[in-house]
C-alpha positions in Angstrom: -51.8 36.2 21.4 -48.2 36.4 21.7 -47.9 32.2 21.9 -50.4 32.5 18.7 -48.2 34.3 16.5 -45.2 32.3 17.7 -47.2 28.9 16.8 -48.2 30.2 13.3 -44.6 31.6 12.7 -43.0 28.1 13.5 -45.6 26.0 11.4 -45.3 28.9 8.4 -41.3 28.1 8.8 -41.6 24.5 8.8 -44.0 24.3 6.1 -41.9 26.3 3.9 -38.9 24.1 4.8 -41.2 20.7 4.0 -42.5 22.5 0.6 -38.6 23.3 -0.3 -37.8 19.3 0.6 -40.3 18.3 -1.3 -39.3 20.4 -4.5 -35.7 18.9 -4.4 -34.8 15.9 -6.8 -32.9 13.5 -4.5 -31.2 10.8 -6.4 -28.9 8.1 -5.5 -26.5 6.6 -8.1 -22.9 3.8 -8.1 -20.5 5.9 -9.7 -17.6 4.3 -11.4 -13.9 5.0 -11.2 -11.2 3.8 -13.4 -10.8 0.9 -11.9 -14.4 -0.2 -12.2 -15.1 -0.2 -8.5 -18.3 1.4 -8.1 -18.8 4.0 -4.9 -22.3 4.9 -3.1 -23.2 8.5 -4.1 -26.1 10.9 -3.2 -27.2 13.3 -5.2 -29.4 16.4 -4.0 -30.6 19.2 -6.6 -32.7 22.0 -5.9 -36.1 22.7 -7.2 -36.4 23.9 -10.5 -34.3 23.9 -13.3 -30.3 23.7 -14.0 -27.3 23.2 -14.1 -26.1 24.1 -11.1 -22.3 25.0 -9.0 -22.2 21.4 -6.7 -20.8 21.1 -3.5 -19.3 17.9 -3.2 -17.9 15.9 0.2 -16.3 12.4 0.0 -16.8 10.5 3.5 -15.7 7.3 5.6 -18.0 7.7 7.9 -21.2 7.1 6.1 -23.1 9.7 4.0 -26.7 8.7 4.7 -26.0 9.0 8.4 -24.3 12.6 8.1 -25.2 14.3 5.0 -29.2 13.5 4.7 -30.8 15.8 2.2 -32.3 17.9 5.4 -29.2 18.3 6.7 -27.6 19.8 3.8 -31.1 22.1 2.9 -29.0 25.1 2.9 -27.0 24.1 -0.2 -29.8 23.7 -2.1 -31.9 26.7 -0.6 -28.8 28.5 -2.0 -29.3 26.8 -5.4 -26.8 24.7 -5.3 -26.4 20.8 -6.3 -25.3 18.8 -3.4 -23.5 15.5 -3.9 -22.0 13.4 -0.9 -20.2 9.9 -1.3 -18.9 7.1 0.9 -15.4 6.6 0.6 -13.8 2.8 -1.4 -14.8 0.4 0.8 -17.0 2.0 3.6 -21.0 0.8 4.3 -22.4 0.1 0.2 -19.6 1.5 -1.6 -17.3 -1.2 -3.1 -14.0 -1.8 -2.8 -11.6 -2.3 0.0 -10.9 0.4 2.1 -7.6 1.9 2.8 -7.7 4.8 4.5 -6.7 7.8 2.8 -4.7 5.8 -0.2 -7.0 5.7 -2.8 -8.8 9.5 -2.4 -6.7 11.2 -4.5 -7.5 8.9 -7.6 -11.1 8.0 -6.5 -11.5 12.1 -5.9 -10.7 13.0 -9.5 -12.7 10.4 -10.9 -15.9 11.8 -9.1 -15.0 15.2 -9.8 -15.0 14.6 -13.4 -17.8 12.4 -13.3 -19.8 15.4 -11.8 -19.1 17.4 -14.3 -20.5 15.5 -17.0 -23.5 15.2 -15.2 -27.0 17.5 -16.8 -27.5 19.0 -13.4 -23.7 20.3 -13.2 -22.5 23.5 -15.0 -19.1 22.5 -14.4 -18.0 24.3 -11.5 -17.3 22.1 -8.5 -16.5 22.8 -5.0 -15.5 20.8 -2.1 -16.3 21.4 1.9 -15.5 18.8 4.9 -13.9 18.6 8.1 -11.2 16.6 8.9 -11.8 13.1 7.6 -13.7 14.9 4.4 -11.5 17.8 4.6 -8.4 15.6 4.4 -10.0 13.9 1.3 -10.3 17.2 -0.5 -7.0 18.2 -0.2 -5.8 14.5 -1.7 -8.8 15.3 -4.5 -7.1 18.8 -4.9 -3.6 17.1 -5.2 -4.9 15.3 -7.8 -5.5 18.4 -10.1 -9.1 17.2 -11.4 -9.7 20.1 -13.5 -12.7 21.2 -12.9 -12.2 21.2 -8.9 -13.2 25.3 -8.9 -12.6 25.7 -4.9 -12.6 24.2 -1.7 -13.8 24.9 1.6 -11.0 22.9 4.5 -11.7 22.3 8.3 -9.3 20.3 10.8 -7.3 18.8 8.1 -3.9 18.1 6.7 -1.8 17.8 3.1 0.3 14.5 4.8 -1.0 11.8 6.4 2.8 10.8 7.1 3.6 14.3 8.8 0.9 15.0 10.6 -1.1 12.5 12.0 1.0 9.8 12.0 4.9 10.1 12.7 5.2 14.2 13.1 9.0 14.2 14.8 9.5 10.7 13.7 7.5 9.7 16.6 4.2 7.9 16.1 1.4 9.1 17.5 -0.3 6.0 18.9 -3.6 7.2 20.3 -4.9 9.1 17.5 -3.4 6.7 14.5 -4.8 3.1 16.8 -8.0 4.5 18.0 -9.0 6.3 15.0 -8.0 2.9 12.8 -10.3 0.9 15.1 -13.1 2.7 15.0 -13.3 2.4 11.0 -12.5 -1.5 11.5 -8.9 -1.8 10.5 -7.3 -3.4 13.4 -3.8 -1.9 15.0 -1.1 -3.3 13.0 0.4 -6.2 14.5 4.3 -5.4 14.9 7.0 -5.1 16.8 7.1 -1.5 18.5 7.8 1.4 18.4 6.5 1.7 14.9 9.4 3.7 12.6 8.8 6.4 10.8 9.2 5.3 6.8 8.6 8.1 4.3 8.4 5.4 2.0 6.0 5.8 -1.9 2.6 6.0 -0.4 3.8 8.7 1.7 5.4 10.6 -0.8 2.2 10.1 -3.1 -0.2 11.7 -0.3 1.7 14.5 0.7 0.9 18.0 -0.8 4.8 19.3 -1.0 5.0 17.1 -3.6 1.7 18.0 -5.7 2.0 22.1 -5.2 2.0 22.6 -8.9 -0.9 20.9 -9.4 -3.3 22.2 -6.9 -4.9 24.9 -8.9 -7.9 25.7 -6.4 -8.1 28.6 -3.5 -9.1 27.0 -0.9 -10.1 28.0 2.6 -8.2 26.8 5.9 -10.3 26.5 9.0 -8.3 25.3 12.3 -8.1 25.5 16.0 -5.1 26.0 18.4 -5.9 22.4 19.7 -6.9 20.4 17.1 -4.4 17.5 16.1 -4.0 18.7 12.9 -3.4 22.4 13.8 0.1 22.5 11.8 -1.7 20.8 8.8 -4.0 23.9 8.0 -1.2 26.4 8.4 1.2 24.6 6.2 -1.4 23.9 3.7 -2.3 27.6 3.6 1.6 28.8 3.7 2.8 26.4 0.9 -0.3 26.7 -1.5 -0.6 30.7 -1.1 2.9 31.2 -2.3 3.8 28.1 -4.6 0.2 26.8 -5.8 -0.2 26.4 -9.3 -2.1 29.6 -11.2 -5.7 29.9 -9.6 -4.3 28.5 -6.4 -1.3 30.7 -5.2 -2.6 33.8 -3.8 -5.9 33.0 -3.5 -5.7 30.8 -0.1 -7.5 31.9 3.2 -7.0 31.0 6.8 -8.4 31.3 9.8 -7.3 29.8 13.3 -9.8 29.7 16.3 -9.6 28.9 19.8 -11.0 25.0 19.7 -10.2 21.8 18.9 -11.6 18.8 16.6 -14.6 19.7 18.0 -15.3 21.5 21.4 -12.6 21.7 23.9 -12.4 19.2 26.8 -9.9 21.7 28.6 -9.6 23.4 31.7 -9.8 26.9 30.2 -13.1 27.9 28.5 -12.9 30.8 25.7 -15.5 32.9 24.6 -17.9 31.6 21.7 -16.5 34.1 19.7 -13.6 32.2 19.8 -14.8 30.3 16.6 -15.7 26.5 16.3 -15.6 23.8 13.8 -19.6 24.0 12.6 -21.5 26.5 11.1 -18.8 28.8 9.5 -20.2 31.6 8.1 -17.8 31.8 5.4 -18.4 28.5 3.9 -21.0 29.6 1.8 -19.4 33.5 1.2 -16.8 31.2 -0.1 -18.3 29.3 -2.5 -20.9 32.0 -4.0 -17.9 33.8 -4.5 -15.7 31.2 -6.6 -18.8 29.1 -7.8 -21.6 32.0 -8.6 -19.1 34.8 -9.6 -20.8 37.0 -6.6 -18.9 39.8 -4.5 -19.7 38.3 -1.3 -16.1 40.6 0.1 -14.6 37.5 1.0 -12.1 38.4 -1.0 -11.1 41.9 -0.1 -10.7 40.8 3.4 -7.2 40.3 4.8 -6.0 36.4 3.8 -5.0 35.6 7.4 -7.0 35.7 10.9 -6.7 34.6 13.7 -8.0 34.0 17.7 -5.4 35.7 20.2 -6.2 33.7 23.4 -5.6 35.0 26.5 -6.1 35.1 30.2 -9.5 33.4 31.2 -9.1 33.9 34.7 -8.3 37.5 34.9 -10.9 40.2 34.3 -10.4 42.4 31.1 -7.1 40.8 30.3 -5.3 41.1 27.0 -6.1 38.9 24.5 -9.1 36.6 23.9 -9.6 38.6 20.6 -9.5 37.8 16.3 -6.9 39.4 14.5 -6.0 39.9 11.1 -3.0 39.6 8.9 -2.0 40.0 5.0 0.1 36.3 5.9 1.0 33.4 8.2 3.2 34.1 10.4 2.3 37.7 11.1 5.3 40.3 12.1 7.3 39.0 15.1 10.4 38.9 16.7 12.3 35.6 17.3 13.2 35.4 20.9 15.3 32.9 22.5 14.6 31.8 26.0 17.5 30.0 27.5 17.0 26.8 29.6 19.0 27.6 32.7 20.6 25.6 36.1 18.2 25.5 39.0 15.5 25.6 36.4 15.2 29.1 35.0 14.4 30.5 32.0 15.5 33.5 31.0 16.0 35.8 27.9 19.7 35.9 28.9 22.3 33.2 28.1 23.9 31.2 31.2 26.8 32.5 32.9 27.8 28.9 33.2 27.5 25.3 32.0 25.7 22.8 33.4 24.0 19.5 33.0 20.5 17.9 33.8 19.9 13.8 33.6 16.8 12.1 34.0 16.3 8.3 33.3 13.5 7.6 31.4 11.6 4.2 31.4 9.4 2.7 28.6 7.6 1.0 31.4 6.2 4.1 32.9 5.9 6.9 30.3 4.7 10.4 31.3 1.1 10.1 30.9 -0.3 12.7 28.4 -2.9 15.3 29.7 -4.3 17.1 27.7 -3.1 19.2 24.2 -3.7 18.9 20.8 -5.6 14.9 21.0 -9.1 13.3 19.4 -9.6 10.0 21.2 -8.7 11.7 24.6 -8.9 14.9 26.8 -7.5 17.9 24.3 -7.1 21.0 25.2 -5.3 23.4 27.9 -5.4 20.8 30.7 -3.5 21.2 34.0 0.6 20.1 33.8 1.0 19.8 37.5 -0.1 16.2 38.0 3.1 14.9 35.8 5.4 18.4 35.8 6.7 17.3 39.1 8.2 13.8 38.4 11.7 13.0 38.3 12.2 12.0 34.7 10.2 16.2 33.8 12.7 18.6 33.6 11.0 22.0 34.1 12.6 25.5 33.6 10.5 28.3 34.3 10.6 32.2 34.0 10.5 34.7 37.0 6.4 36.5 37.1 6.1 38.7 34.1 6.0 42.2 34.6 4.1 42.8 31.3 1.9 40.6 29.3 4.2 38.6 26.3 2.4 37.7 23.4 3.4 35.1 20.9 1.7 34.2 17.4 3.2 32.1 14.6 5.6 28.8 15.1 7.8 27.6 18.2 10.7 25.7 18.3 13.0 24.6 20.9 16.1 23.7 20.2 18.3 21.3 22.7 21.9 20.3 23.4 20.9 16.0 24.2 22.9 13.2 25.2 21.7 9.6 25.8 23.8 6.2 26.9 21.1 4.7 24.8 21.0 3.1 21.1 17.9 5.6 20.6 15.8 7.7 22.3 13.1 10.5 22.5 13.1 14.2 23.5 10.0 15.8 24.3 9.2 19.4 25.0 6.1 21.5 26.3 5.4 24.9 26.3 3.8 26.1 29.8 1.3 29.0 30.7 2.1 29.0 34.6 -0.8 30.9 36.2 -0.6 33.4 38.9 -2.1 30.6 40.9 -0.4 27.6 39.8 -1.9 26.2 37.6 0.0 25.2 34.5 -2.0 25.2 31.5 -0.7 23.4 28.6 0.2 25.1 25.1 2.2 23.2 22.8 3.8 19.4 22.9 5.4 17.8 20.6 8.7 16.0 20.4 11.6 14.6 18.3 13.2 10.9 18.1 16.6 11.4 18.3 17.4 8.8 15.1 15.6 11.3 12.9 17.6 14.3 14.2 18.7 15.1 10.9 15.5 14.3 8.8 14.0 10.8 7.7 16.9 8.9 7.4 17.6 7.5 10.6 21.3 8.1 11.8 23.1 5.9 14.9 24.0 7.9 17.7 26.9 8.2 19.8 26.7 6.7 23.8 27.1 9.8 25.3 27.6 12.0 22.6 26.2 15.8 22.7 23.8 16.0 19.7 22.3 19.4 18.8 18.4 19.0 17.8 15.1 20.8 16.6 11.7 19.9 18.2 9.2 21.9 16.4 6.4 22.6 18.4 3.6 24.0 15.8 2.0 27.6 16.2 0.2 29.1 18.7 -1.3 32.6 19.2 -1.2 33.0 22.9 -0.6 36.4 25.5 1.3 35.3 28.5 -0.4 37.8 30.9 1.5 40.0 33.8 2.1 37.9 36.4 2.0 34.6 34.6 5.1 32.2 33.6 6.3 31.2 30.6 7.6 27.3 31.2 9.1 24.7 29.1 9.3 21.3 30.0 11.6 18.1 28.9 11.4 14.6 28.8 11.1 11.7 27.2 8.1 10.4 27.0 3.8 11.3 26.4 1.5 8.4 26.3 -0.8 7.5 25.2 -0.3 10.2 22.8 2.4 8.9 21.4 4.0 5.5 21.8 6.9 5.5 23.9 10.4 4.8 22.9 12.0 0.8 23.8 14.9 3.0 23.8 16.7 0.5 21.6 17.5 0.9 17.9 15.5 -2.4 16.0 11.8 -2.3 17.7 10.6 -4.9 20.5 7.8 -7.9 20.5 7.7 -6.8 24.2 8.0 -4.2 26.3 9.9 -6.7 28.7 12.9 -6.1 26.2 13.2 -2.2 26.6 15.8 -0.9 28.4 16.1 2.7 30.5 17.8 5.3 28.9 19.9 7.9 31.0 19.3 11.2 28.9 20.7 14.5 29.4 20.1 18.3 28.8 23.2 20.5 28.1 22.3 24.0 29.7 25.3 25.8 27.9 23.4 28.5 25.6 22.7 26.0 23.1 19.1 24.8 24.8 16.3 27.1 24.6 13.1 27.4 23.4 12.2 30.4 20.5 9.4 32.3 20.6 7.6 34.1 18.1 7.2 37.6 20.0 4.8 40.1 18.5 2.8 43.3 19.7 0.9 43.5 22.7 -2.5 45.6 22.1 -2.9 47.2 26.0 -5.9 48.7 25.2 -7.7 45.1 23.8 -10.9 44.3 25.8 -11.3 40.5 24.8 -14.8 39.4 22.5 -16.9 38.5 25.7 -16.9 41.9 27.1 -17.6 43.8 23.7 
């Protein structure tokens, strides 16, 4: 009888579903831009009659394979107009396709087209992960006026900063593998590729559009995505210089995965959030499109996933948080890299000097971190932290859990007998047992120590420099150490240095470089240090 009731309850369900299919309007129209190229566009209404608020996402990666009219049943269930588009240039959309450069024009075009549309009542929201979610923010940049809100996952404001040269560097795996997979073949020069903040990159960064983005928008990101800084600063620089509408109506919230599920060592509790089925997507967007109290907006603007200990039972940690901002309270605390590899909170009672030689021919292979195209996530150091061109510094066992949340920097006292070089730092989570989990990497070429504009270096010269390292909310438990580790190099994820100033045809023309870490007070890593919550049971054992 049981099984009976079951059966009927499942075909009742998915007749209902079939009738609600059948009583949408599903259209397909070539909408035009200015420029008279003419992009593929679905269009799904609900049943019955309009206008209604439209969700709209703009794609590269085909609309009719990703956003069929069953997938996206819940928009119009909800009653509202859903309208998806390939991208200029991508499967029946014309065009050529250039990643990224013409969204911000192409968005506002189909913004405003949608407006004028029978069906529409003028307010128009966007929603996408990180392809999509990178073409709203462009769209937003663009001030279409009748943009209303947005909905952001695993995206940036800046191509240029973010996914392609953060640090100057250029990170070759993502940029190469991502490119081929759309059919746009690596470029064909001499390497490394430079860093060149040149027009394009200027016209797709969101620094320079703030006063035009008029539009709260919502931030979803993960500690180990690849665009993990690209959320927070979006959320940061829009919440408090946004154009009217915009500034102080941003929300974020940062979760414990990456652009997609993590392929890391460590594995976090569900709760720890993930990239599909946010349940504030629609809170969002009934609150900004309909005009209904869904709360979303009397919650604090900020939370956030605490992670934690996942081998110890009820450690601290592993556990949202909330906070009226980004960053959240801390205290900035400097941990000093010290001879015989220590790190300590106290400054060196001596000066002293590390060298390594690096060699372009065989780079520190990257494991793990904040990748796409290959294993992301906390992934085990020891396989690479033990080789003669790492330097590693590491703090005695805690004696009480240390927890961090907002943005880390290290900041280094380097010297190289090189024309130009690379410095790369990690931030370690040693565990009781060994294991070195990996938090943060990122890195710094030494020619854009002082910004964009590349400066010569010295032979031998002590240069002071800033590797930023991105955000993290992490509790380094009793027991565990907090490491940092130096070198020069991380590849695949990002190319490595020729160590020479004009880039190679060949690696055969690179050259060693002899590098060096001052340990006089001036290297360190700081850490954003905030409150410790002893009696926190993590999500899974609530």
């Amino acid at each position: 009888m049981q099984r009976l009731k079951l059966s009927l309850g499942f075909l009742l369900a998915f007749a209902t579903l079939a009738v609600q299919l059948h009583a949408q309007q599903n259209r397909n129209e070539m909408v035009s831009m200015r420029d008279g190229v003419r992009l593929d566009t679905n269009i799904y209404l609900p049943g019955g009659e309009g206008p209604w608020p439209v969700v709209l996402t703009r794609t590269p990666y085909g609309k009719d394979q990703m956003y069929t009219a069953k997938n996206e049943a819940a928009y119009m269930q909800a009653g509202y107009a859903r309208v998806v588009q390939d991208v200029r240039g991508r499967f029946k959309s014309e065009g050529k396709y250039r990643p990224f450069a013409d969204d911000l024009e192409d968005g506002y075009d189909t913004i405003e087209w949608v407006a004028k549309q029978p069906w529409a009542n003028g307010k128009i929201g966007m929603v996408g992960p990180s392809a999509m979610g990178i073409a709203t923010n462009l769209a937003a940049m663009s001030g279409a006026p009748h943009l209303t809100a947005a909905f952001v996952s695993v995206a940036h404001g800046s191509n240029f900063r973010y996914s392609r040269h953060p640090g100057g560097l250029y990170l070759k795996n993502l940029a190469e593998e991502w490119s081929k997979r759309q059919g746009v073949p690596p470029p064909d020069v001499p390497r490394p590729i430079l860093a060149v903040y040149n027009d394009d990159a200027r016209r797709m960064d969101m620094r320079n559009h703030l006063s035009q983005i008029h539009v709260p928008m919502y931030n979803l990101g993960g500690w180990y995505d690849i665009f993990l800084q690209g959320d927070i600063d979006s959320f940061t620089s829009l919440q408090k210089d946004g154009a009217p509408g915009a500034r102080g109506n941003q929300k974020l919230a940062m979760g414990a995965f990456g652009h997609g599920p993590l392929s890391g060592d460590l594995k976090y509790p569900a709760e720890a959030g993930n990239l599909m089925g946010n349940a504030d997507t629609m809170r969002w967007f009934d609150y900004w499109l309909k005009g209904i109290d869904t709360g979303v907006m009397k919650e604090p603007p900020v939370k956030y996933f605490v992670m934690g200990d996942t081998m110890a039972a009820n450690a601290p940690g592993n556990a949202w948080r909330t906070a009226a901002g980004w960053p959240p309270k801390s205290t900035a605390t400097s941990y000093f890299l010290e001879p015989g590899g220590k790190l300590a909170t106290a400054k060196p009672a001596s000066v002293a000097r590390m060298t390594y030689v690096y060699d372009p021919k065989d780079p520190v292979p990257s494991i793990g971190g904040n990748n796409l195209m290959m294993d992301r996530g906390p992934m085990d150091q020891r396989k690479v932290s033990s080789r003669k061109d790492v330097l590693k510094f590491e703090t005695e066992p805690l004696k009480a859990p240390v927890e961090i949340v907002g943005p880390v920097t290290a900041e280094l006292a380097v010297s190289t007998d090189a024309a130009d070089t690379d410095f790369m730092v990690k931030l370690v989570d040693v565990y009781p047992n060994g294991y070195e989990a990996l938090v943060l990497d990122e890195g710094l070429r030494l020619r854009y120590r002082d910004g964009f504009v590349p400066e010569h270096a010295q032979p031998g010269k002590v240069y002071p420099i800033k590797v930023d390292l991105w955000s993290t909310a992490l509790i380094f438990n009793t027991g565990h150490k907090i490491a940092v580790h130096v070198s020069s190099s991380n590849s695949p994820r990002f190319e490595p240095h020729s160590n020479t100033w004009d880039p190679v045809k060949s690696y055969d023309e690179a050259v060693k470089a002899t590098n060096t870490v001052v340990l006089d007070g001036r290297s360190k890593i700081i850490l954003p240090v905030t409150k410790v919550y002893p009696g926190e049971k993590s999500v899974a054992s609530r």
